[in-house]
C-alpha positions in Angstrom: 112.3 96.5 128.8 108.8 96.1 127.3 108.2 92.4 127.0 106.3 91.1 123.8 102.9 90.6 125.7 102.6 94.4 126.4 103.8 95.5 123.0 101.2 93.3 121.2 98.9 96.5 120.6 101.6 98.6 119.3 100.7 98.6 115.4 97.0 98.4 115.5 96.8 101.4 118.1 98.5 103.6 115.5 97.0 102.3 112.6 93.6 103.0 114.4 95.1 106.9 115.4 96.4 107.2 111.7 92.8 106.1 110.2 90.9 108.6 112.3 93.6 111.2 112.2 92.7 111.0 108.2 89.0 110.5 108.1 88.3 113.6 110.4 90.7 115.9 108.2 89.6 114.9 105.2 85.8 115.5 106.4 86.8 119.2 107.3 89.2 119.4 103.9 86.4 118.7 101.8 85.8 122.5 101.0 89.0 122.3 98.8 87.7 119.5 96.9 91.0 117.6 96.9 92.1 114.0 97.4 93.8 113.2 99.9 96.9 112.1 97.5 96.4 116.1 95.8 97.0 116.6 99.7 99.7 115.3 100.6 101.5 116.4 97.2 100.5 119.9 97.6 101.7 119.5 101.2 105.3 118.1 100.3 105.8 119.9 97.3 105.4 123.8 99.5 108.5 121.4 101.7 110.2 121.1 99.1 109.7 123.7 96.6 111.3 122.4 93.3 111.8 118.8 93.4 111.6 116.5 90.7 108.1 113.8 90.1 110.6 110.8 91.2 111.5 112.6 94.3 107.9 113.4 95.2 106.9 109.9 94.3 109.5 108.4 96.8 108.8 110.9 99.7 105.4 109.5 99.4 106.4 105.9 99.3 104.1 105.9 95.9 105.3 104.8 92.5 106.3 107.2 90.4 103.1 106.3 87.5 100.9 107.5 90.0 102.1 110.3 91.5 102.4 112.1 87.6 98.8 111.4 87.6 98.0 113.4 90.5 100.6 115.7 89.1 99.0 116.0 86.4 95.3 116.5 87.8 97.0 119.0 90.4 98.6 121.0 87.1 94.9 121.5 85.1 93.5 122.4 88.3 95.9 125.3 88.4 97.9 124.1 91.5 101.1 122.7 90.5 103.5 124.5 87.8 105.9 121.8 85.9 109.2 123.8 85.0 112.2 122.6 83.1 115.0 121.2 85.4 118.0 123.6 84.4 120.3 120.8 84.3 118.8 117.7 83.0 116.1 118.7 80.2 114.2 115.2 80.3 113.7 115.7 84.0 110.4 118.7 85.4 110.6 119.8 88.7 107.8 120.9 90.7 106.4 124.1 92.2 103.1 125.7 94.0 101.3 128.0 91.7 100.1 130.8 93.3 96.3 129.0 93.5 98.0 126.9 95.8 99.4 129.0 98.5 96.4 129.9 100.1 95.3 126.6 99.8 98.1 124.9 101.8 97.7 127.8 104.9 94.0 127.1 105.3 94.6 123.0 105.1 97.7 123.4 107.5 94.9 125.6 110.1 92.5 122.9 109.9 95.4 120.0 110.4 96.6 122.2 113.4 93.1 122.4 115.1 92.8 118.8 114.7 96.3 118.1 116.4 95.0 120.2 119.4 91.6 118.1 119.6 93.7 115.1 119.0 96.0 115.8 121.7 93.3 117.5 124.2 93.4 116.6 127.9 96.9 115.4 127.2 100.1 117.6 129.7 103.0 118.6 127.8 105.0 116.6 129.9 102.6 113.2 128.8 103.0 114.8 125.2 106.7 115.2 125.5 107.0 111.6 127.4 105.1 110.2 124.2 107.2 112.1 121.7 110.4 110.5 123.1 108.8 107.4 123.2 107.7 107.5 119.3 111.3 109.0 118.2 112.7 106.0 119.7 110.2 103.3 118.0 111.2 105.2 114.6 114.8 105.0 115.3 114.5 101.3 116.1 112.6 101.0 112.8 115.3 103.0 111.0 117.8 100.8 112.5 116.3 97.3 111.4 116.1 98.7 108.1 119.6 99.8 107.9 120.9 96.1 108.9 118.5 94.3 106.4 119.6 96.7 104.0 123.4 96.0 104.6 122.1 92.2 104.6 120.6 92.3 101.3 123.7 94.1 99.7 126.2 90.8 100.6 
């Protein structure tokens, strides 16, 4: 077992890798003149072709007032197409426009190259080792969240 003392630098070390993981894509996505919220609801909405605003907004932990704003930029910019839900008419769900498609392949080949820098001079088996390693911090996270929830619902 990892004792506190050595685990002290967990959350500032991925902070630190999350922070520079953004600030170097978002210098090489600038060509596409998008925010990095635009981003990351392009991104989710090609995953998940045809979900609703309020699912969007919580798969990006954002509140839902937000999110239809950059909905809405992404829709004048010719991006996103709204489309009636077919089984709840007060309800839109989301799709690419074809603007978008290209779009999303070139900004998934510049977050590719900068995995590979990321993770240059790293073996598989270190990468693999590290993988495990994250999977079961998540899971542990998952966990404590499950018990406070089942806590809070008593």
């Amino acid at each position: 077992m990892i004792d506190p003392v050595t685990a002290r630098g967990l959350g500032l070390q991925l902070m630190h890798v999350t922070r520079l993981l953004r600030k170097h894509f978002d210098r090489r996505a600038t060509q596409f003149e998008l925010t990095r919220s635009q981003w990351r609801a392009l991104k989710t909405i090609a995953r998940h072709e045809g979900l609703s605003q309020s699912e969007l907004a919580e798969l990006l932990e954002l509140e839902p007032i937000p999110v239809g704003r950059v909905i809405d930029r992404l829709q004048q910019a010719g991006f996103v197409a709204r489309r009636p839900d077919p089984n709840d008419r007060r309800r839109w769900r989301l799709h690419l426009a074809a603007k978008a498609h290209g779009v999303v392949e070139d900004m998934e080949r510049i977050a590719d190259g900068l995995r590979m820098e990321a993770v240059a001079g790293i073996s598989r088996r270190d990468y693999e080792t590290f993988d495990k390693v994250l999977g079961q911090i998540k899971n542990n996270l998952v966990a404590l969240d499950q018990a406070s929830e089942k806590q809070e619902s008593r």
